[in-house]
C-alpha positions in Angstrom: 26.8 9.8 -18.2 27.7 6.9 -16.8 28.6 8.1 -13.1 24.9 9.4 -13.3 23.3 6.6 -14.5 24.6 4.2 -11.5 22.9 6.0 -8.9 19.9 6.5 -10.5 19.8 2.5 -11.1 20.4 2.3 -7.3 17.5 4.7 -6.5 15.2 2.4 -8.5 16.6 -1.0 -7.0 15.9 1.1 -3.4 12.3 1.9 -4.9 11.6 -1.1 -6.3 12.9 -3.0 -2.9 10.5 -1.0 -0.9 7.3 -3.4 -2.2 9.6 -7.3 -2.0 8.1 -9.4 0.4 8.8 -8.8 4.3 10.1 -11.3 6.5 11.1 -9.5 8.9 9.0 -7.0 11.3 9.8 -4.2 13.6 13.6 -4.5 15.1 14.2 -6.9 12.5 12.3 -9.8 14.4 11.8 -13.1 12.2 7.7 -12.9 11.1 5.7 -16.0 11.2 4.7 -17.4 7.9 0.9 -16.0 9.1 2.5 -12.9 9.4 4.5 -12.5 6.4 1.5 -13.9 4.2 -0.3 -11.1 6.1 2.4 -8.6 4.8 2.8 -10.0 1.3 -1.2 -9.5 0.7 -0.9 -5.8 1.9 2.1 -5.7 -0.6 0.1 -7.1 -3.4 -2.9 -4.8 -2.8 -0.6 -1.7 -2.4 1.2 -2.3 -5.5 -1.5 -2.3 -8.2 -2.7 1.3 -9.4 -2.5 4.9 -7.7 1.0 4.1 -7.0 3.1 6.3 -4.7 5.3 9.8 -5.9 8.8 7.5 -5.5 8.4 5.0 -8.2 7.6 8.0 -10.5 10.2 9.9 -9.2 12.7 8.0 -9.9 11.5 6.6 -13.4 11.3 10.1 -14.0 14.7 10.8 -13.1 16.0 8.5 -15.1 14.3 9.4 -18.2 14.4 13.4 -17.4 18.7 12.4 -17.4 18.8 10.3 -20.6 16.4 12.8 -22.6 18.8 15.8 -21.0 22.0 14.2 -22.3 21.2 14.4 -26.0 22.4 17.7 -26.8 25.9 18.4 -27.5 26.2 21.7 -25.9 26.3 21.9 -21.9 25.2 18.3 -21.5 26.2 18.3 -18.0 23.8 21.3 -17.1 21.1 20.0 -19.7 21.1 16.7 -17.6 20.6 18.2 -14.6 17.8 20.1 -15.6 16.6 17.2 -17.5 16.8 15.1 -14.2 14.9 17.2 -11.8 12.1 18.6 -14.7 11.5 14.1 -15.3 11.5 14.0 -11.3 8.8 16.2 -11.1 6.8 14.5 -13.8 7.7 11.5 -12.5 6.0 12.3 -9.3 3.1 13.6 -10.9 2.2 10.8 -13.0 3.3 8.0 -10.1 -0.2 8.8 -8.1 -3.2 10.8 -7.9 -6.6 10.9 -8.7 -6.0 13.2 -11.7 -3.0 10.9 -13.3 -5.4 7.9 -12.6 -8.4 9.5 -14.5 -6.2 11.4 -17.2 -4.7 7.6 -17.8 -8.6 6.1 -18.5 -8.9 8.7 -20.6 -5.9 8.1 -22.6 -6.7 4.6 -23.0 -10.3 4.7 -23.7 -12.4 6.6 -25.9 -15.4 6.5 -23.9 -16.6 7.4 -20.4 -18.4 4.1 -20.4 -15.4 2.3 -21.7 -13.2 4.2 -18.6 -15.6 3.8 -16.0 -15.6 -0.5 -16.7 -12.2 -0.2 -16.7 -12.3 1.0 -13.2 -14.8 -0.9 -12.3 -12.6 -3.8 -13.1 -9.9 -1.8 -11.3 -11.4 -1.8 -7.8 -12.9 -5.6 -8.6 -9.5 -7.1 -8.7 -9.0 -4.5 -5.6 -11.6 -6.5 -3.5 -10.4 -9.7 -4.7 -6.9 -9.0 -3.0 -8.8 -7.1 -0.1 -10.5 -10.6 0.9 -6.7 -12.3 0.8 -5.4 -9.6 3.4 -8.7 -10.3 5.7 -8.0 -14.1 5.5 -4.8 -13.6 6.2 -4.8 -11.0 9.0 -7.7 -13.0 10.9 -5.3 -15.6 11.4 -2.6 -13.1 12.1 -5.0 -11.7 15.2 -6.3 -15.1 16.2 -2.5 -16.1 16.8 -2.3 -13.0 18.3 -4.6 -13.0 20.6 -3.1 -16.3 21.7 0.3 -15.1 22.4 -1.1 -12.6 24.5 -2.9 -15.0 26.4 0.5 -17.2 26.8 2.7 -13.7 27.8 -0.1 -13.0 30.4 -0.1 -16.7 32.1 4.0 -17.2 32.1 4.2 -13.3 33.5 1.2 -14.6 36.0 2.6 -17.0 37.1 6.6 -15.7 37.3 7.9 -17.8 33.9 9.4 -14.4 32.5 9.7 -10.9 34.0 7.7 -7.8 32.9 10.4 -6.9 31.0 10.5 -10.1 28.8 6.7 -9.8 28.6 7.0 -6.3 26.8 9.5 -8.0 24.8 7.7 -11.0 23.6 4.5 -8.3 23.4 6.4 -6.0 20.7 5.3 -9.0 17.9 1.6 -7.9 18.6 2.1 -4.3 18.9 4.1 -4.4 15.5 1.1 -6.3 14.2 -1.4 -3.6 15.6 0.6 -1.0 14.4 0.8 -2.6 10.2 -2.8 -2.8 10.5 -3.4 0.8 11.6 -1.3 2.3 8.7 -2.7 -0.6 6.4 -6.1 0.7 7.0 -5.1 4.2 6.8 -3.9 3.7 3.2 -7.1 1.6 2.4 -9.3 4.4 3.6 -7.3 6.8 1.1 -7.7 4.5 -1.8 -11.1 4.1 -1.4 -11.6 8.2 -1.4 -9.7 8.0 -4.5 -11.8 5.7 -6.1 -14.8 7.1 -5.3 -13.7 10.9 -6.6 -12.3 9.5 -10.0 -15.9 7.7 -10.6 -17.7 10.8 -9.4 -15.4 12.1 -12.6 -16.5 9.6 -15.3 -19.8 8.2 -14.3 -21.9 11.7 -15.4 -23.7 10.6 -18.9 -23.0 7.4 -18.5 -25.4 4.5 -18.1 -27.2 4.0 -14.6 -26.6 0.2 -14.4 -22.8 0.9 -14.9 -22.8 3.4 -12.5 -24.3 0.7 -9.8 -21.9 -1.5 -10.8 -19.5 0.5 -9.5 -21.2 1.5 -6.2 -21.7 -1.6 -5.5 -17.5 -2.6 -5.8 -16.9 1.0 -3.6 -19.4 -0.8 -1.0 -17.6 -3.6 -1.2 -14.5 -2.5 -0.5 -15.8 0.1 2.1 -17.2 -3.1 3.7 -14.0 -5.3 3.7 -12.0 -2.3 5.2 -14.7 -2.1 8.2 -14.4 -5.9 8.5 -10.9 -5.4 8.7 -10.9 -2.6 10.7 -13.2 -4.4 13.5 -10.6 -7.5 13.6 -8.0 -5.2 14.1 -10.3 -3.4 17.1 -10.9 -6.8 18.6 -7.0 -7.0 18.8 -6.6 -3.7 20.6 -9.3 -4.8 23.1 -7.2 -7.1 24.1 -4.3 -5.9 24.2 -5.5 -3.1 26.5 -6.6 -5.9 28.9 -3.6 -7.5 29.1 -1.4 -7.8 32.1 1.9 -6.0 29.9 1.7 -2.5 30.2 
């Protein structure tokens, strides 16, 4: 059991290590504190509800092994089976519109009493979505900076072309976060608005606006966020480094 056990407490620390705070970037590169504040919002907002298949996986694992070692008879096989059935449960329950709506409904009685709890859900959401704008705007503006540094010292024969592209992989890696950052936002957002189009039917209009009007907010931070990370590209593309 307890040769089992070990590596399944590794795969959890791995799991669990996945969402500490970054302070390093692509290549290993040290981040700026701008740029590991940037991070550590993402990480925050990431972590709070339709969480990813891993976690689940895992936890599942763990308690698929445990549950599978009870009985006396082939405990070695029953453990095994025990594993992969809780890693498949695991996985179901670690994300998904469906886990996220059957959880509402386990928790409350009502559709009304679900759908405020989402509401609050994609409130707190929007709260941490206006920390990872603050954050990145600084993140670009420091950017956009840099690149204008890289382009004058490459101008002028300070640094080669190959120490610009260097010196240019910090914004790229930036860019980059940002793109899969969004991506991920865009998918939450979806999710949120299919698990309201699932509770809000019977229940009372104004609640229903309530949470409209958090989906439009978040929609609207993501396009905010999406248009400071454009403004980055722009000039990027105009930039002397190829």
């Amino acid at each position: 059991m307890r040769k089992l056990i070990k590596p399944v407490a590794l795969t959890l620390s791995a799991t669990l290590m996945l969402s500490a705070c970054q302070t390093t970037g692509a290549n290993n590169r040290p981040l700026t504190p701008a740029e590991q504040r940037m991070r550590e919002q993402a990480d925050t907002y990431n972590q709070t509800v339709f969480e990813g298949a891993a976690t689940g996986c895992a936890a599942g694992l763990l308690a698929g092994i445990l549950l599978g070692s009870t009985g006396k008879k082939n405990r070695g096989q029953g453990m095994l089976l025990g594993g992969a059935i809780g890693c498949v449960a695991g996985a179901a329950i670690g994300g998904g519109v469906g886990a996220y709506v059957a959880d509402k409904q386990e928790k409350y009685a009502t559709k009304e009493e679900q759908l405020d709890s989402m509401i609050k859900d994609v409130h707190g959401e929007n709260e941490r979505l206006a920390g990872l704008l603050s954050a990145t705007q600084q993140v670009i503006a420091d950017d956009k900076a840099r690149i204008e540094q890289i382009d004058k010292e490459l101008a002028s024969g300070k640094i080669t072309m190959a120490q610009a592209k260097a010196k240019m992989a910090a914004v790229d890696d930036n860019r980059a976060y940002l793109d899969n950052t969004i991506a991920e936002l865009r998918k939450r957002q979806a999710n949120y608005a299919e698990a309201a189009s699932q509770t809000e039917n019977g229940v009372a209009k104004n609640k229903v606006a309530s949470m409209n009007k958090e989906i439009a907010t978040l929609e609207k931070q993501i396009a905010q966020l999406e248009s400071e990370r454009d403004s980055l590209a722009q000039r990027r593309t105009v930039s002397r480094v190829g």
